[in-house]
mmCIF file of the N, C-alpha and C atoms, coordinates in Angstrom:
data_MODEL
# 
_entry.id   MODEL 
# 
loop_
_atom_site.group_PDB 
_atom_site.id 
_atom_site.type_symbol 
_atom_site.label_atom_id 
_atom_site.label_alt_id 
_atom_site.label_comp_id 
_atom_site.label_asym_id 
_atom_site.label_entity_id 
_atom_site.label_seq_id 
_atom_site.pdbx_PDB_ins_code 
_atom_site.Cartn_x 
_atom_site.Cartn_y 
_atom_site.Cartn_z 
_atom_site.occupancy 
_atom_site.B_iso_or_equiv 
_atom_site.pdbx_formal_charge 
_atom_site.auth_seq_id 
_atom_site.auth_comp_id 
_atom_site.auth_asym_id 
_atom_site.auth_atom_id 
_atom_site.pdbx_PDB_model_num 
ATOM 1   N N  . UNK A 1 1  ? 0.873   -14.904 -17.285 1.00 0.00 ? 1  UNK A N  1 
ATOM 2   C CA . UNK A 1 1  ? 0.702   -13.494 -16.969 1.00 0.00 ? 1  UNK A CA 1 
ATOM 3   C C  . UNK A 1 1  ? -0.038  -13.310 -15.650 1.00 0.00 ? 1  UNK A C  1 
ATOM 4   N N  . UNK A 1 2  ? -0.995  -14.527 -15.282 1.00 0.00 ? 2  UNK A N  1 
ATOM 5   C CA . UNK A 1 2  ? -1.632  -13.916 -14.282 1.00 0.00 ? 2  UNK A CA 1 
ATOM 6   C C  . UNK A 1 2  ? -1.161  -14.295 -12.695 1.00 0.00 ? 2  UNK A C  1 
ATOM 7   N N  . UNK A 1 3  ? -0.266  -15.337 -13.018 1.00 0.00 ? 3  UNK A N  1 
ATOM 8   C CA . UNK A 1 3  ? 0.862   -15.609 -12.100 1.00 0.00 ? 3  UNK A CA 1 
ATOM 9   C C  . UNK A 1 3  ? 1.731   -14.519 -11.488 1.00 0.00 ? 3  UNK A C  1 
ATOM 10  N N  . UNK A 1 4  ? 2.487   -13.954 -12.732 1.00 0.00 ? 4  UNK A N  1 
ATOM 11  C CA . UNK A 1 4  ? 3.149   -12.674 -12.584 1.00 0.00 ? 4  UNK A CA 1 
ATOM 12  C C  . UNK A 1 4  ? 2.528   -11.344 -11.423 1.00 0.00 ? 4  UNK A C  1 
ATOM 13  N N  . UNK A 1 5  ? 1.131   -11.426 -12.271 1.00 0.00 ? 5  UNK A N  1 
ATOM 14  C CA . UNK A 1 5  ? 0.359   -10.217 -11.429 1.00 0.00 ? 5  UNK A CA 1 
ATOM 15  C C  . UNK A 1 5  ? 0.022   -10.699 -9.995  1.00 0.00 ? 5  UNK A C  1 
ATOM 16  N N  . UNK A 1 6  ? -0.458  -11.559 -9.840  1.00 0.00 ? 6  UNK A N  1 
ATOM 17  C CA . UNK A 1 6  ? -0.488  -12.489 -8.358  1.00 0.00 ? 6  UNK A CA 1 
ATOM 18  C C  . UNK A 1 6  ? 0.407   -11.714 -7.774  1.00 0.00 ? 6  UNK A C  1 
ATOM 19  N N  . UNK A 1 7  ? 1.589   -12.443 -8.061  1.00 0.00 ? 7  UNK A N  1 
ATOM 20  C CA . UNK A 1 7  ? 3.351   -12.281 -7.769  1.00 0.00 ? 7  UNK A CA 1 
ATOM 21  C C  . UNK A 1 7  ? 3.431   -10.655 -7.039  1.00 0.00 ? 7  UNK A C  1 
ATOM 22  N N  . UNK A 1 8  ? 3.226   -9.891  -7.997  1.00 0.00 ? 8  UNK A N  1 
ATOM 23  C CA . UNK A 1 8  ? 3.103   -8.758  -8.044  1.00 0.00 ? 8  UNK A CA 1 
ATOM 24  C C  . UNK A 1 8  ? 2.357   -7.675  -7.113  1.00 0.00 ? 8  UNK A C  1 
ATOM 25  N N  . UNK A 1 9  ? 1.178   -8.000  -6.572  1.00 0.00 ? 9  UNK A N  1 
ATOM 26  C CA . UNK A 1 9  ? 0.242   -7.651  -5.886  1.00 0.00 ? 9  UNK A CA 1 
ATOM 27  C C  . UNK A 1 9  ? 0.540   -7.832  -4.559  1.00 0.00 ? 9  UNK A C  1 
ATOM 28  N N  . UNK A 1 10 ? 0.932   -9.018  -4.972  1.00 0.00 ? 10 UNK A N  1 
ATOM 29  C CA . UNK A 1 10 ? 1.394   -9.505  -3.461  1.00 0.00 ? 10 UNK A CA 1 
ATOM 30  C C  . UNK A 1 10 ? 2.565   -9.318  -3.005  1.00 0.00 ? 10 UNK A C  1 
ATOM 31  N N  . UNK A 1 11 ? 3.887   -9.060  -3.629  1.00 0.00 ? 11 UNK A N  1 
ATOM 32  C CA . UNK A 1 11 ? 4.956   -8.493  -2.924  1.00 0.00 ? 11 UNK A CA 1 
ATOM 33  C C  . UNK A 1 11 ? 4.808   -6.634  -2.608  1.00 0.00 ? 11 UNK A C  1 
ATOM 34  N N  . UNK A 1 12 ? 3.665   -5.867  -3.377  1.00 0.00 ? 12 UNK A N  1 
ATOM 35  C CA . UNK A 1 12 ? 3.286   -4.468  -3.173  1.00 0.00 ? 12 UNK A CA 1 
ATOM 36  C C  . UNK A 1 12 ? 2.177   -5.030  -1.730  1.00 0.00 ? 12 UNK A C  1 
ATOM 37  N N  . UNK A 1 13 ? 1.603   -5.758  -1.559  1.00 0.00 ? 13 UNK A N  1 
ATOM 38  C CA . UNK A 1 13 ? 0.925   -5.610  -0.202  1.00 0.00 ? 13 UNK A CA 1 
ATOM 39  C C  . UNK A 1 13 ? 2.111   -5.747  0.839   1.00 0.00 ? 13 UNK A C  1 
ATOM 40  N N  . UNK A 1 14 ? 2.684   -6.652  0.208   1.00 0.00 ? 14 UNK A N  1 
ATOM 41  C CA . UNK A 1 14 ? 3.641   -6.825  1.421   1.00 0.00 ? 14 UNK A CA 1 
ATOM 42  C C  . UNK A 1 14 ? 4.404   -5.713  2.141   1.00 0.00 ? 14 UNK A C  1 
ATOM 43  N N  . UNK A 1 15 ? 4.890   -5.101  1.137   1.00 0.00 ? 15 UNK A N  1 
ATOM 44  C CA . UNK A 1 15 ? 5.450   -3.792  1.115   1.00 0.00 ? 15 UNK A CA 1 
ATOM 45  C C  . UNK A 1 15 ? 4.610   -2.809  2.310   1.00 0.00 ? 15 UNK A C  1 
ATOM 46  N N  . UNK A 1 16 ? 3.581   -2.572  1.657   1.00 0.00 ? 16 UNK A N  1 
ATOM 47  C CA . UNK A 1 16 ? 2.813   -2.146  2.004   1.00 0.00 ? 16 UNK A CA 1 
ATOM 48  C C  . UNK A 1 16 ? 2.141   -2.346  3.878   1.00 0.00 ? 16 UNK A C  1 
ATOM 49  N N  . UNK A 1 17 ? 2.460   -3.612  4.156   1.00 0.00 ? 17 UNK A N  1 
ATOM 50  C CA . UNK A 1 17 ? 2.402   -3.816  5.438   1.00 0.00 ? 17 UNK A CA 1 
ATOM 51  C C  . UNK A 1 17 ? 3.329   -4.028  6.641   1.00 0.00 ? 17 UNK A C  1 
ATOM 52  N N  . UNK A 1 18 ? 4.299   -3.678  5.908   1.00 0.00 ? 18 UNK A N  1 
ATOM 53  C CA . UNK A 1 18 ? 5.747   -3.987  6.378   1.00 0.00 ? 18 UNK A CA 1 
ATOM 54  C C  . UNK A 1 18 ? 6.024   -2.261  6.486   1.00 0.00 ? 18 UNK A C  1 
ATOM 55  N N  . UNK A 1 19 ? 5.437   -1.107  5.286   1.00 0.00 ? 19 UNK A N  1 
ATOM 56  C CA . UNK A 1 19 ? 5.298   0.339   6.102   1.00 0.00 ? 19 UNK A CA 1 
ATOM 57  C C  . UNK A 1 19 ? 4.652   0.681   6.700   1.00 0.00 ? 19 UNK A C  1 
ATOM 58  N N  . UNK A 1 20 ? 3.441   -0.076  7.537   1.00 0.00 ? 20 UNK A N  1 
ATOM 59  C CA . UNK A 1 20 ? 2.527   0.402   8.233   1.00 0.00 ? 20 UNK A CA 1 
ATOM 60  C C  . UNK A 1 20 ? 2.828   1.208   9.556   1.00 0.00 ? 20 UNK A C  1 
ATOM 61  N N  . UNK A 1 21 ? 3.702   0.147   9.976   1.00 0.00 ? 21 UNK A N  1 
ATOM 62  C CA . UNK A 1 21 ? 4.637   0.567   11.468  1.00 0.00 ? 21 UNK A CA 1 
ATOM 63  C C  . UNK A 1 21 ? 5.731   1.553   11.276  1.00 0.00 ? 21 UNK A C  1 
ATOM 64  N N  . UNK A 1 22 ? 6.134   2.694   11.711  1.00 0.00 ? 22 UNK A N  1 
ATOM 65  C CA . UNK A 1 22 ? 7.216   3.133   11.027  1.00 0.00 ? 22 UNK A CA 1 
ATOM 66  C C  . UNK A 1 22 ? 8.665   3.028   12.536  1.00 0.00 ? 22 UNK A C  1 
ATOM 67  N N  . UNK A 1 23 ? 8.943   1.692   12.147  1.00 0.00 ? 23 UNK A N  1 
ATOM 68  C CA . UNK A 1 23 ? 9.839   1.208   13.376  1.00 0.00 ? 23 UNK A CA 1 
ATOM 69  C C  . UNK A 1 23 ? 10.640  2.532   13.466  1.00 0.00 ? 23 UNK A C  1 
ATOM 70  N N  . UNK A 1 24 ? 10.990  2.656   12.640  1.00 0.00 ? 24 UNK A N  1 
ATOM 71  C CA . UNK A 1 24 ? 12.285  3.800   12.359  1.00 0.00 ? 24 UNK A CA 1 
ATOM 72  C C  . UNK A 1 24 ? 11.772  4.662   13.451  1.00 0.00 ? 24 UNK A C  1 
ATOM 73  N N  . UNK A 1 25 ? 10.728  5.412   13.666  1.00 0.00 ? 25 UNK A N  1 
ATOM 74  C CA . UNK A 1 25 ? 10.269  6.510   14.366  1.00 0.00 ? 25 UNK A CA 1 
ATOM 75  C C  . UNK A 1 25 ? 10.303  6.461   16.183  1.00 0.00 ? 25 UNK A C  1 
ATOM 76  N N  . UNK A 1 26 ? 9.926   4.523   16.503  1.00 0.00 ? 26 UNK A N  1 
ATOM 77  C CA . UNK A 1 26 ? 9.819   4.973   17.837  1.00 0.00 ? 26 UNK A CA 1 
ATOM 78  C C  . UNK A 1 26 ? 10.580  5.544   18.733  1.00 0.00 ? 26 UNK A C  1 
ATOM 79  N N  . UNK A 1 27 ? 10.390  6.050   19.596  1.00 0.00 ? 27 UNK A N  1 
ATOM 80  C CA . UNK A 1 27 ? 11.337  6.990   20.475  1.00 0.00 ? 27 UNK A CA 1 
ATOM 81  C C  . UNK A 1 27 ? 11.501  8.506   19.881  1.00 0.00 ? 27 UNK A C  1 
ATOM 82  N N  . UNK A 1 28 ? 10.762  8.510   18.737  1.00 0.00 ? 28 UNK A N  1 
ATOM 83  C CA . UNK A 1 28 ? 11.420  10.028  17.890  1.00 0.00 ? 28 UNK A CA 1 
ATOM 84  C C  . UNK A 1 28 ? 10.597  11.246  18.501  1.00 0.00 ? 28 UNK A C  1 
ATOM 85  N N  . UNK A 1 29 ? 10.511  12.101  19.114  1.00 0.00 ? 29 UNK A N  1 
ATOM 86  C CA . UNK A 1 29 ? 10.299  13.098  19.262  1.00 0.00 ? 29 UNK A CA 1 
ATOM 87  C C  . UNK A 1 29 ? 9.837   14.777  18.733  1.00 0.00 ? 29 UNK A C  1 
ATOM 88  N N  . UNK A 1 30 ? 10.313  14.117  17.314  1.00 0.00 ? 30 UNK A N  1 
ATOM 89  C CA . UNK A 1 30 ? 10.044  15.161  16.520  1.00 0.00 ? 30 UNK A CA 1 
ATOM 90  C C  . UNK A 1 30 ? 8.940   15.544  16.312  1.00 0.00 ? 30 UNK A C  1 
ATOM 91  N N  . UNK A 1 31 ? 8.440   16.611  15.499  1.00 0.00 ? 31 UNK A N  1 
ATOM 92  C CA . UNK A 1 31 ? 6.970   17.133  15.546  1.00 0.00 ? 31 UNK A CA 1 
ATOM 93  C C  . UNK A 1 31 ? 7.531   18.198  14.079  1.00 0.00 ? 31 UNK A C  1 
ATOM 94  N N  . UNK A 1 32 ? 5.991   18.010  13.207  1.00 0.00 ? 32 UNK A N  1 
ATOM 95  C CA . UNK A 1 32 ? 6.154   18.700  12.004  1.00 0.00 ? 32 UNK A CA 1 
ATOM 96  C C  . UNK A 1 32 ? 4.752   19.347  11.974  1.00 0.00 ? 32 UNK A C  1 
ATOM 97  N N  . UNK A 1 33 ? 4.149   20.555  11.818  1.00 0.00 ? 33 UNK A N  1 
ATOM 98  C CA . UNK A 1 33 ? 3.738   21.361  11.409  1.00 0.00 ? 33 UNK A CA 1 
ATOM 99  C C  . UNK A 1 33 ? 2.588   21.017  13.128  1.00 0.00 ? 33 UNK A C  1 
ATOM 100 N N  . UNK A 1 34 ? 2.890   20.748  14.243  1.00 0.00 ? 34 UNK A N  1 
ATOM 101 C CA . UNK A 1 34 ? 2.392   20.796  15.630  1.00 0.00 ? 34 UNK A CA 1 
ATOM 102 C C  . UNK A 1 34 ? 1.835   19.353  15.628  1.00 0.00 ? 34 UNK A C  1 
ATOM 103 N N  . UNK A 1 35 ? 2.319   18.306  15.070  1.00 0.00 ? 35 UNK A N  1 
ATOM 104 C CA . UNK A 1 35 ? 1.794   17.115  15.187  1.00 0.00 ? 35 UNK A CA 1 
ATOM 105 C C  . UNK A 1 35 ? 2.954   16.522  14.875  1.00 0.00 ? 35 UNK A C  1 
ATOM 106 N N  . UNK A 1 36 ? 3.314   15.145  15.681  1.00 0.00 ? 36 UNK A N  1 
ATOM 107 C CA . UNK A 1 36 ? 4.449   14.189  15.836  1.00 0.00 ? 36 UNK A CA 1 
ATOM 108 C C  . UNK A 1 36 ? 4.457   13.654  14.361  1.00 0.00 ? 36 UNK A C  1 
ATOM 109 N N  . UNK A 1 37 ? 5.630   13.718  13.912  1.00 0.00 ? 37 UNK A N  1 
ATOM 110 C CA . UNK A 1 37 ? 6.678   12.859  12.900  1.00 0.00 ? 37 UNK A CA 1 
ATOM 111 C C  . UNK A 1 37 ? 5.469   11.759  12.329  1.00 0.00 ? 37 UNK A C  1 
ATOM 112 N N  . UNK A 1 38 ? 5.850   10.512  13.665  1.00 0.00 ? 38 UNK A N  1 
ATOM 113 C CA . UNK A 1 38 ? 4.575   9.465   13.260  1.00 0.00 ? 38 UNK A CA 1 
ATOM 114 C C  . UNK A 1 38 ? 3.705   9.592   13.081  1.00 0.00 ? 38 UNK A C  1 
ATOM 115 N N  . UNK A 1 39 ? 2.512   10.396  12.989  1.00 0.00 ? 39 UNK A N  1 
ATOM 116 C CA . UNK A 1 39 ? 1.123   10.693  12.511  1.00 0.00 ? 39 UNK A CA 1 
ATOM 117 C C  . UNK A 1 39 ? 1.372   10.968  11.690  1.00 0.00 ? 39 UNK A C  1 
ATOM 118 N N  . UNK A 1 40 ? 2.327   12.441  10.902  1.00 0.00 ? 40 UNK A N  1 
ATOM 119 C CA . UNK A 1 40 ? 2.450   12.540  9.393   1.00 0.00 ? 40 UNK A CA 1 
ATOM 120 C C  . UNK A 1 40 ? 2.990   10.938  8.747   1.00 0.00 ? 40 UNK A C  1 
ATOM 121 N N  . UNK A 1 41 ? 2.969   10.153  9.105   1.00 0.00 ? 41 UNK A N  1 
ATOM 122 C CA . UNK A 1 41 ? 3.998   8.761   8.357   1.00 0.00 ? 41 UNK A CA 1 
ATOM 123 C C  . UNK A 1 41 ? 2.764   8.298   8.405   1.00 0.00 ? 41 UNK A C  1 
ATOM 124 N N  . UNK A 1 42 ? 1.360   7.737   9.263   1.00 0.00 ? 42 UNK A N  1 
ATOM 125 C CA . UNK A 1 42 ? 0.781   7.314   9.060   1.00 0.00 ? 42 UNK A CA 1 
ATOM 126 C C  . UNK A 1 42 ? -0.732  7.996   7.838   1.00 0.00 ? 42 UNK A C  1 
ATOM 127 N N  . UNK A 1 43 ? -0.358  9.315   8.043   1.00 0.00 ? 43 UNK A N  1 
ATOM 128 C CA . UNK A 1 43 ? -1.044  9.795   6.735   1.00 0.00 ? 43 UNK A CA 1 
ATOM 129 C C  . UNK A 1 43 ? -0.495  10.003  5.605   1.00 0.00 ? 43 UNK A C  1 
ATOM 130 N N  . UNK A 1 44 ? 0.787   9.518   5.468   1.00 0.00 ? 44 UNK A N  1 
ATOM 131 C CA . UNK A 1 44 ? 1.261   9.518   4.043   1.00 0.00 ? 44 UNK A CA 1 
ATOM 132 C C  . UNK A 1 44 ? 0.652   7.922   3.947   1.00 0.00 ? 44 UNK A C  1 
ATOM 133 N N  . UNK A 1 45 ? 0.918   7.089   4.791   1.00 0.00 ? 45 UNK A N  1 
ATOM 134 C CA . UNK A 1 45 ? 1.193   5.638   4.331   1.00 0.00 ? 45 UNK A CA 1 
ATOM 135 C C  . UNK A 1 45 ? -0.793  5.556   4.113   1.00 0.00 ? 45 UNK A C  1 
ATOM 136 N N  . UNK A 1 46 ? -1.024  5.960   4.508   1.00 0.00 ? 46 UNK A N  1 
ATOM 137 C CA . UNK A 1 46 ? -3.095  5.968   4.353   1.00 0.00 ? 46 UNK A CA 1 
ATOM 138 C C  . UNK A 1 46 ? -3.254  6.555   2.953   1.00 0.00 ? 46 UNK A C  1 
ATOM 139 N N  . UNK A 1 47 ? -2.711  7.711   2.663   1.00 0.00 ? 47 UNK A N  1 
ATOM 140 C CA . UNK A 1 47 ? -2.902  7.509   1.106   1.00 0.00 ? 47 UNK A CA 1 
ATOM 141 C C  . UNK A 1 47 ? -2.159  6.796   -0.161  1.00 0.00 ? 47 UNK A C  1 
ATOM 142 N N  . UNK A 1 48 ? -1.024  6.377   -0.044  1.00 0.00 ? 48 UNK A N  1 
ATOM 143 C CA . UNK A 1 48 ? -0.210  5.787   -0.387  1.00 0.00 ? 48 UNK A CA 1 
ATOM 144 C C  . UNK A 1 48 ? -1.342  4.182   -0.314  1.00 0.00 ? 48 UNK A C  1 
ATOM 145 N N  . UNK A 1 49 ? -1.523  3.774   0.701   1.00 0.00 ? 49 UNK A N  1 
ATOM 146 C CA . UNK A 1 49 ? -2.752  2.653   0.356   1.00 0.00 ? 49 UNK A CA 1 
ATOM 147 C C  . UNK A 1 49 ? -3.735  2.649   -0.233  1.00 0.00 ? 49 UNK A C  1 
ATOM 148 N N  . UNK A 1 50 ? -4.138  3.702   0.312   1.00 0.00 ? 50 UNK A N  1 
ATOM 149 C CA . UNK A 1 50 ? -5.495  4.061   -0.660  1.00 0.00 ? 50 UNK A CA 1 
ATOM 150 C C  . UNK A 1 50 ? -5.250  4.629   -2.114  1.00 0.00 ? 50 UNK A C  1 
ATOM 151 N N  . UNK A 1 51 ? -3.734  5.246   -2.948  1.00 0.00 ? 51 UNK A N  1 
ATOM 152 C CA . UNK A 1 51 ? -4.056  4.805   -4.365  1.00 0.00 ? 51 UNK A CA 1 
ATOM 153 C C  . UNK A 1 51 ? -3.669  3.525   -4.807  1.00 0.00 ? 51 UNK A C  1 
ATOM 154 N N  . UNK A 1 52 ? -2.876  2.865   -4.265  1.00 0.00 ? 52 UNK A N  1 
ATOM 155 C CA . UNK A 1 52 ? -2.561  1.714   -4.221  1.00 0.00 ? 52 UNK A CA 1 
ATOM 156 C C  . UNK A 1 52 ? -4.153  0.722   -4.687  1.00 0.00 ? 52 UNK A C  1 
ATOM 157 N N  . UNK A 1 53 ? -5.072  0.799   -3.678  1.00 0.00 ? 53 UNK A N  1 
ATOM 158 C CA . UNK A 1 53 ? -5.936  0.050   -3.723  1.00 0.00 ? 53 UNK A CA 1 
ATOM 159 C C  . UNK A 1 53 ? -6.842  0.501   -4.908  1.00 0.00 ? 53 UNK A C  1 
ATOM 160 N N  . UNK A 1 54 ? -7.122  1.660   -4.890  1.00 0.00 ? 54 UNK A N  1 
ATOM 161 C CA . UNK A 1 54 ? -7.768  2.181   -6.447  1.00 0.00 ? 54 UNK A CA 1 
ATOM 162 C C  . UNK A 1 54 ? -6.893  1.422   -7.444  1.00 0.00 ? 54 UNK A C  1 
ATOM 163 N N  . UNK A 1 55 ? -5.505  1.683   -7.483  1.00 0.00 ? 55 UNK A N  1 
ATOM 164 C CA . UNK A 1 55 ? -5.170  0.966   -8.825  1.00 0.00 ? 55 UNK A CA 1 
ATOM 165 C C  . UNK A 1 55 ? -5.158  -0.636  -9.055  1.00 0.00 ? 55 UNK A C  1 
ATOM 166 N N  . UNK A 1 56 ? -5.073  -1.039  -7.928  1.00 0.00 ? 56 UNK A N  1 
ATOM 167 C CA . UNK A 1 56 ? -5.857  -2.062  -7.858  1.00 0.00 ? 56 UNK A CA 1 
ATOM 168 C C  . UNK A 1 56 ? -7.294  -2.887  -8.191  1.00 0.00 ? 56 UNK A C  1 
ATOM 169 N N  . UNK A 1 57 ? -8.119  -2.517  -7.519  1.00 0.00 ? 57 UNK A N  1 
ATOM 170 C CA . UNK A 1 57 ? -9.728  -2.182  -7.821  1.00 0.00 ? 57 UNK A CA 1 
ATOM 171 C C  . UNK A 1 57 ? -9.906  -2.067  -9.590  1.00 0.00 ? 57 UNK A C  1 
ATOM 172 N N  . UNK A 1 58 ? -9.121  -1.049  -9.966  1.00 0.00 ? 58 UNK A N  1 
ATOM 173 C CA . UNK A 1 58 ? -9.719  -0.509  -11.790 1.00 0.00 ? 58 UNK A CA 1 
ATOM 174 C C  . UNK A 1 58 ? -8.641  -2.120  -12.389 1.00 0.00 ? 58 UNK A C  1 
ATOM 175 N N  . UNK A 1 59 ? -7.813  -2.275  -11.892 1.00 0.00 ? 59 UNK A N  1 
ATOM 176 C CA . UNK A 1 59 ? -6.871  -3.135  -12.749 1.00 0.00 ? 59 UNK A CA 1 
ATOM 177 C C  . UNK A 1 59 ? -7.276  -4.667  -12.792 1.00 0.00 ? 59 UNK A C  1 
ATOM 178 N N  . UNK A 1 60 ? -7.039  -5.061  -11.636 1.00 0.00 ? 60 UNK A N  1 
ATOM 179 C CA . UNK A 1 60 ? -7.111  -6.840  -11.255 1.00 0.00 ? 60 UNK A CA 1 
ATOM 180 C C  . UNK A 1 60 ? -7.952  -7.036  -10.151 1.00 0.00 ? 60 UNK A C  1 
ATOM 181 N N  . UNK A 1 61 ? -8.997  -6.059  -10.058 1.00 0.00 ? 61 UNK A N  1 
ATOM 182 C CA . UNK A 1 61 ? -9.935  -6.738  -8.914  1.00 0.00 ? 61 UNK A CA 1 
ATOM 183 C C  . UNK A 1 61 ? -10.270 -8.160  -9.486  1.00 0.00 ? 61 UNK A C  1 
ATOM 184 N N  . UNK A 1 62 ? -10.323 -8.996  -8.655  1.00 0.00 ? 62 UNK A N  1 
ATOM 185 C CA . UNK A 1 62 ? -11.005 -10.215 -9.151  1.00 0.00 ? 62 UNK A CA 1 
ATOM 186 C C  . UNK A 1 62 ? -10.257 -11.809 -9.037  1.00 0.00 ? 62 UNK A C  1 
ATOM 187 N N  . UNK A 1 63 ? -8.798  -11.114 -9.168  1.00 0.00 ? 63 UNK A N  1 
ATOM 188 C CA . UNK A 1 63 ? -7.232  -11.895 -9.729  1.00 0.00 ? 63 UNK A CA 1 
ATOM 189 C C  . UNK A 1 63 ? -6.927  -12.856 -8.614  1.00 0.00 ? 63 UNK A C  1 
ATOM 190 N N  . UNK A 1 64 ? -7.282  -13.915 -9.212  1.00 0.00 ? 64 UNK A N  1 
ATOM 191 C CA . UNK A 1 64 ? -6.893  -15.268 -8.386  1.00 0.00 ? 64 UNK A CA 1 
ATOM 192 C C  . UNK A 1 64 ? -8.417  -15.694 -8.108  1.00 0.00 ? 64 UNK A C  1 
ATOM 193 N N  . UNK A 1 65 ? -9.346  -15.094 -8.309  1.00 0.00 ? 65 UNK A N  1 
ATOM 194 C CA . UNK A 1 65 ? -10.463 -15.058 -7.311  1.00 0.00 ? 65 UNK A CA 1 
ATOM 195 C C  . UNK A 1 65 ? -11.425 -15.616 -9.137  1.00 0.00 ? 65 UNK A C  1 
ATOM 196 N N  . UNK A 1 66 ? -11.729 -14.922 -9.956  1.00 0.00 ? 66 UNK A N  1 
ATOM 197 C CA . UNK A 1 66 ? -12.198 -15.398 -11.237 1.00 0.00 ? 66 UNK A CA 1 
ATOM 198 C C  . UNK A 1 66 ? -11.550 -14.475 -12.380 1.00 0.00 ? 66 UNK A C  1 
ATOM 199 N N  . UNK A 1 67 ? -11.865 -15.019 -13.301 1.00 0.00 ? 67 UNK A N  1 
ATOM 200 C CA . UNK A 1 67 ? -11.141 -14.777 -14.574 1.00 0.00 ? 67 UNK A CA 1 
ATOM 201 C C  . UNK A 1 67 ? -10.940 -12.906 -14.715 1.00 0.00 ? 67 UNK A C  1 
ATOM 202 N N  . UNK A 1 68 ? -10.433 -12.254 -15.139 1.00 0.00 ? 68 UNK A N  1 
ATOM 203 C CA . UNK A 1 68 ? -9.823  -11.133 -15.331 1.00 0.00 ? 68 UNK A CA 1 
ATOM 204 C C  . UNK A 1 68 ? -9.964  -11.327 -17.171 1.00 0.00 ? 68 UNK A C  1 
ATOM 205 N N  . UNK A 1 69 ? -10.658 -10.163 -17.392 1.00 0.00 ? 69 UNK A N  1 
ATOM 206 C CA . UNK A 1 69 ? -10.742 -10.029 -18.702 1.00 0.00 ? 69 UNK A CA 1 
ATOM 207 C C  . UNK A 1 69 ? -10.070 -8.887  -19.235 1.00 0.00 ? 69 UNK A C  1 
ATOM 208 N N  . UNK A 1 70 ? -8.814  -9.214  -20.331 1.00 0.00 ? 70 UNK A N  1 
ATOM 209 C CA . UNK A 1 70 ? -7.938  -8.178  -20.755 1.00 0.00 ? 70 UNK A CA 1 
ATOM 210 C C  . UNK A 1 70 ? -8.568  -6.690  -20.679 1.00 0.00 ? 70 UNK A C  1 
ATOM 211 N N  . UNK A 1 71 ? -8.105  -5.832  -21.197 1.00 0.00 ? 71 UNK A N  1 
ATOM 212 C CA . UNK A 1 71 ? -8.254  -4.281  -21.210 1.00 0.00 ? 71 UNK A CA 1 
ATOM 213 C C  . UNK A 1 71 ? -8.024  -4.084  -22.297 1.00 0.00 ? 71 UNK A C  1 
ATOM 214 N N  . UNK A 1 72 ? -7.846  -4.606  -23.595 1.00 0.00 ? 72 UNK A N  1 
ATOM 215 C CA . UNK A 1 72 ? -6.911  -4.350  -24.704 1.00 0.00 ? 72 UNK A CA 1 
ATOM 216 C C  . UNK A 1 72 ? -7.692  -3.404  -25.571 1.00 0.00 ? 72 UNK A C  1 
# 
């Protein structure tokens, strides 16, 4: 199981750092509510990390690092 979650954590960081950049955008021009496209992408992707990392933190802080004691 704790393989799995490893597994797990780590293909969501990955994720996670692989949206940091939003390739898609450069050159884009657009602008949403008086601020460029890419700034709204980087404040979605800032909270999008940050619950990410809360659910993290309450769940498997610790995982790989010392023992993780069930929740049951």
């Amino acid at each position: 199981m704790t393989a799995a979650r490893i597994l797990a954590w780590a293909v969501v960081a990955l994720v996670l750092m692989a949206l940091a950049v939003p390739w898609f955008l450069w050159g884009d021009s657009g602008t949403a509510f008086g601020l460029p496209v890419w700034l709204w992408w980087h404040v979605g992707w800032m909270a999008l990390a940050s619950v990410v990392f809360a659910v993290f933190t309450r769940t498997d802080w610790g995982l790989g690092i010392e023992e993780v004691e069930s929740r049951g």
